[in-house]
C-alpha positions in Angstrom: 59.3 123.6 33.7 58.2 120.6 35.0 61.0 118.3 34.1 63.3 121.3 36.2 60.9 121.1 38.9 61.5 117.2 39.0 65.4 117.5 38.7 65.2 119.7 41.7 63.3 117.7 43.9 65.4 114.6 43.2 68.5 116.8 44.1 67.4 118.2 47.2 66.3 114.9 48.1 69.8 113.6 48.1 70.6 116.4 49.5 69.1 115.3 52.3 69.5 112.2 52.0 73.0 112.9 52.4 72.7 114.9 55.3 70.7 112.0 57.3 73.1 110.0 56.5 76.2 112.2 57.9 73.8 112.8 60.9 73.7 109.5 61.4 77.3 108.5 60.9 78.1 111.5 63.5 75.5 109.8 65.9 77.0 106.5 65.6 80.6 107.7 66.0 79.5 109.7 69.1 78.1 106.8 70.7 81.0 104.8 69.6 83.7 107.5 71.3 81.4 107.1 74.8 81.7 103.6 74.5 85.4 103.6 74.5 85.4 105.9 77.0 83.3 103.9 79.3 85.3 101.0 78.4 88.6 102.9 79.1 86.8 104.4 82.4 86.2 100.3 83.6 89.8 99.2 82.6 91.2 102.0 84.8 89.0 101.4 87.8 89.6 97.9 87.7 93.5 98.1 87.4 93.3 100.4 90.4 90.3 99.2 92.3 89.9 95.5 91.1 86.9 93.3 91.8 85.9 94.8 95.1 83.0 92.6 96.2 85.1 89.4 95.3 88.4 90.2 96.6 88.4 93.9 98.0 85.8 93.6 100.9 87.5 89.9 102.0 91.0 91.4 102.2 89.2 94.5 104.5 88.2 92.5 106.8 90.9 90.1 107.2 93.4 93.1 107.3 91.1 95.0 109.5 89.8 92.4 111.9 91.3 89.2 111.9 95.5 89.5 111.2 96.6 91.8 113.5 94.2 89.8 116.3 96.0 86.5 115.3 99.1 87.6 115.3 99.0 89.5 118.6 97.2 86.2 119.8 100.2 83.6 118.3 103.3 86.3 120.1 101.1 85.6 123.6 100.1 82.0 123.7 102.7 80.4 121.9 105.5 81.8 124.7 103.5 81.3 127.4 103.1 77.2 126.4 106.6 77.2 126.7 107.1 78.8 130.2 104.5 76.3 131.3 106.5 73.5 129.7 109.7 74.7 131.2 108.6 74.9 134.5 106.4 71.5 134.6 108.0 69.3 132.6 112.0 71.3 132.4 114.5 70.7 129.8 115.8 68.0 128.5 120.1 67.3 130.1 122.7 65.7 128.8 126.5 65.3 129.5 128.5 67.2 127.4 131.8 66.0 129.0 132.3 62.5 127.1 133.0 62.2 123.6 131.7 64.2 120.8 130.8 63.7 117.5 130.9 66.3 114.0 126.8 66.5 112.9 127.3 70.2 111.3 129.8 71.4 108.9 131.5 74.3 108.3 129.3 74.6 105.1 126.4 74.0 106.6 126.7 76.5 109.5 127.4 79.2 107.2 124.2 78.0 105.1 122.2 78.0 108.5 123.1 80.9 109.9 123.4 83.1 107.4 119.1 82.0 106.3 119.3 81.8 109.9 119.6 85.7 110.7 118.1 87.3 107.5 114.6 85.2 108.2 115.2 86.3 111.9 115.2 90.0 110.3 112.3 89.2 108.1 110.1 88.4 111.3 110.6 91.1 112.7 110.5 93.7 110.2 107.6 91.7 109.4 105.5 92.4 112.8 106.6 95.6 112.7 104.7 96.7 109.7 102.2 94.2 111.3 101.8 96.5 114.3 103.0 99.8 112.6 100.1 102.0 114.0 101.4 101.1 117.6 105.0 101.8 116.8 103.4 105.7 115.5 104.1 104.3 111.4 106.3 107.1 109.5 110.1 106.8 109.2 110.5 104.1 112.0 108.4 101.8 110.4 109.6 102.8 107.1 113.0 102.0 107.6 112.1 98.3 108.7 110.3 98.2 105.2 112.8 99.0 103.3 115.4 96.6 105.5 112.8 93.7 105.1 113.0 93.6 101.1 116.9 93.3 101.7 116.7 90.5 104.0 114.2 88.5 101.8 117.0 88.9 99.0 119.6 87.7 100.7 117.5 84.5 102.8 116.0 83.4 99.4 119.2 82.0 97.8 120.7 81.2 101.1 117.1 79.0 101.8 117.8 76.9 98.8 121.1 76.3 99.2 119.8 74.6 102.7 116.9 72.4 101.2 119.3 71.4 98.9 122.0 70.8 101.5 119.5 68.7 103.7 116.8 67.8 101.1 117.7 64.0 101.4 117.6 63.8 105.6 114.5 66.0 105.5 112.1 62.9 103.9 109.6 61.7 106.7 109.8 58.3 107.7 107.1 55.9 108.4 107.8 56.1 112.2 107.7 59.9 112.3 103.4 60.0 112.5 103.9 58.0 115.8 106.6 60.6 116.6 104.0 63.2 116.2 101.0 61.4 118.4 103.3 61.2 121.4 104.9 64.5 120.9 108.4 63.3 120.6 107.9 62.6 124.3 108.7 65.8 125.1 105.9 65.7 127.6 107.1 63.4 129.7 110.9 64.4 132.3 112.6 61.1 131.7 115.1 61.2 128.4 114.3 57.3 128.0 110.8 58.4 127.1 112.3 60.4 123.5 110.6 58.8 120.2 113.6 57.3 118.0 114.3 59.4 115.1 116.9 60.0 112.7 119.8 62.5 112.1 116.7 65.1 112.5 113.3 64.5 114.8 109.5 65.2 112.5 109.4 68.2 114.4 112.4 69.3 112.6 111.6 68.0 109.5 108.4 70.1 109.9 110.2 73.5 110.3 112.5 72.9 107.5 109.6 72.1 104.6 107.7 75.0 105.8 110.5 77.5 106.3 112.1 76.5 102.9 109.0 75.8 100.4 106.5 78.5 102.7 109.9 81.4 102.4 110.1 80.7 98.3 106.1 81.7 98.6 106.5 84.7 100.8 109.3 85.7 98.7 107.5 85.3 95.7 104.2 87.1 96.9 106.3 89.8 98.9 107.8 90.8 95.7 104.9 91.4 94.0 103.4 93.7 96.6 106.7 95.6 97.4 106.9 96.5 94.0 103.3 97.2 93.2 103.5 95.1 89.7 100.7 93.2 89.7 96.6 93.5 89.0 94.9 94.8 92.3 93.2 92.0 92.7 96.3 89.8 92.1 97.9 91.6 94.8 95.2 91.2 97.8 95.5 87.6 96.9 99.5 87.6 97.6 98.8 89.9 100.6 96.5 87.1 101.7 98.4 84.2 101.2 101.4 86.1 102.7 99.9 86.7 106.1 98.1 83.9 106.7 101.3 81.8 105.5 103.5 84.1 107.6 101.4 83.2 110.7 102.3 79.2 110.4 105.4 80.7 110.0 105.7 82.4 112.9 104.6 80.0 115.1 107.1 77.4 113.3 110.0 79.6 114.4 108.6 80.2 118.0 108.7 76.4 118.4 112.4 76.5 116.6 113.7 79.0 119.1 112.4 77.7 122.2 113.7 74.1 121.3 117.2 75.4 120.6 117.2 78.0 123.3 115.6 76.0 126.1 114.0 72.9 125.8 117.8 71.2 124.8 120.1 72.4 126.8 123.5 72.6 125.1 121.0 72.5 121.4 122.3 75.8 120.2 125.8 75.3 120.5 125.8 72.4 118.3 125.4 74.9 115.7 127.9 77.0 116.6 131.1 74.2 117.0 128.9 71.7 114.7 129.3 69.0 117.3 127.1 67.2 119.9 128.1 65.4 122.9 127.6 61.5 122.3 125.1 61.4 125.2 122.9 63.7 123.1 122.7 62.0 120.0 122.3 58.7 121.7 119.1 59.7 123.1 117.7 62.0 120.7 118.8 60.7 117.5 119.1 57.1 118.3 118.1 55.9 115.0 121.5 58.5 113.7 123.4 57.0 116.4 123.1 53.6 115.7 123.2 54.5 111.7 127.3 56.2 112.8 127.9 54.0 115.5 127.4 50.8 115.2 126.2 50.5 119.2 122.7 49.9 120.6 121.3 53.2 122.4 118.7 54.0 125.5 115.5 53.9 123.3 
């Protein structure tokens, strides 16, 4: 009898044994299923809500209060410099009645204006989705999304062709910081006051680094945000860079415009014919003119 009651108590003791030990498996598995789902909780939120004191609060505020400011602020003040110029200082003039001489090419126009019209349609789909509140968002400013992507496809392989077409007459010179400090001379009435410079002027030079180089970035980060295929966090960061590059851009093309509009007169239809009057060249490009030429010029 007592040897049974022994046998018995060992069994039920592994019994239970056995049942603290399944109890405690069960406990351990629980807490391991809450784990993952915690862990698969975090991995979702940060996919969809990212880092939101790093990134998520300084993207807020710019979007909120600072880009829609500077923009407004570079569409105002950047025009109205150039009304003051105009009527202060005027335009430069040249004669267009002597001889004239092949700068552009066929090839080169069709590079030029083809990047030429598809960035100008990137601007200003651009603002509009800027600004879309004040144009009432919905379908209007909808359709100027979808017409941006477009654009940026067909100005990104037309933007290399053109730093590779003028990559070698693009290079800064020594002379061009002194170009710079004076302005070109642009501030002054008299032609014979125009900084020497080559087949194209620093200010030029400028435009073309930042439109080509700055467009392969805004192309690159517009992608990503277009198409949503990116981190969160990764795409604040392109939305960043994107408008803050797209302001220097802006204000790049601004200068661009008015110089070919206005401040040259005849400028513009160089690129149209691909030829400027001899009298031009002399003065503006008088380094290019001597480089062709042969002859001394006004600077």
């Amino acid at each position: 009898m007592r040897r049974l009651f022994c046998v018995l108590t060992v069994f039920f003791l592994f019994l239970a044994s056995l049942g603290f030990s399944a109890e405690k498996s069960s406990a351990v598995k629980s807490l391991h299923i809450q784990t993952n789902y915690v862990d698969i909780y975090k991995d979702i939120s940060n996919g969809y809500v990212g880092n939101w004191q790093k990134y998520g609060q300084t993207f807020e505020n710019l979007q909120k209060n600072y880009f829609k400011t500077i923009y407004l602020s570079i569409l105002v003040a950047i025009p109205l410099i150039f009304i003051l110029h105009y009527l202060l200082i005027g335009p430069k003039k040249f004669s267009h009645e002597g001889k004239k001489i092949l700068i552009f090419t066929v090839l080169n126009r069709i590079i030029h204006w083809t990047a030429a019209l598809s960035f100008l349609t990137l601007v200003i789909t651009g603002l509009i989705m800027v600004f879309g509140k004040y144009f009432g968002g919905g379908s209007f400013v909808r359709f100027f999304r979808y017409l941006h992507f477009p654009a940026a496809v067909v100005f990104t392989p037309f933007g290399f062709f053109m730093f590779l077409m003028w990559l070698k007459d693009m290079i800064f010179a020594p002379g061009d910081i002194t170009w710079f400090l004076k302005f070109g001379g642009y501030l002054s009435r008299k032609n014979e006051n125009i900084m020497p410079v080559g087949k194209f002027n620093p200010g030029q030079k400028s435009w073309f680094w930042l439109a080509t180089l700055g467009g392969f970035v805004m192309a690159y980060t517009g992608y990503y945000m277009y198409s949503f295929s990116d981190f969160t966090d990764n795409l604040r960061i392109y939305a960043m860079i994107h408008n803050i590059l797209g302001m220097a851009l802006l204000v790049m093309f601004l200068v661009h415009l008015y110089m070919s509009l206005f401040a040259i007169k005849g400028s513009l239809n160089s690129m149209l014919t691909g030829f400027k009057s001899e009298d031009e060249i002399r003065v503006m490009h008088c380094r290019f003119y001597k480089k062709i030429s042969g002859k001394d010029c006004v600077n």
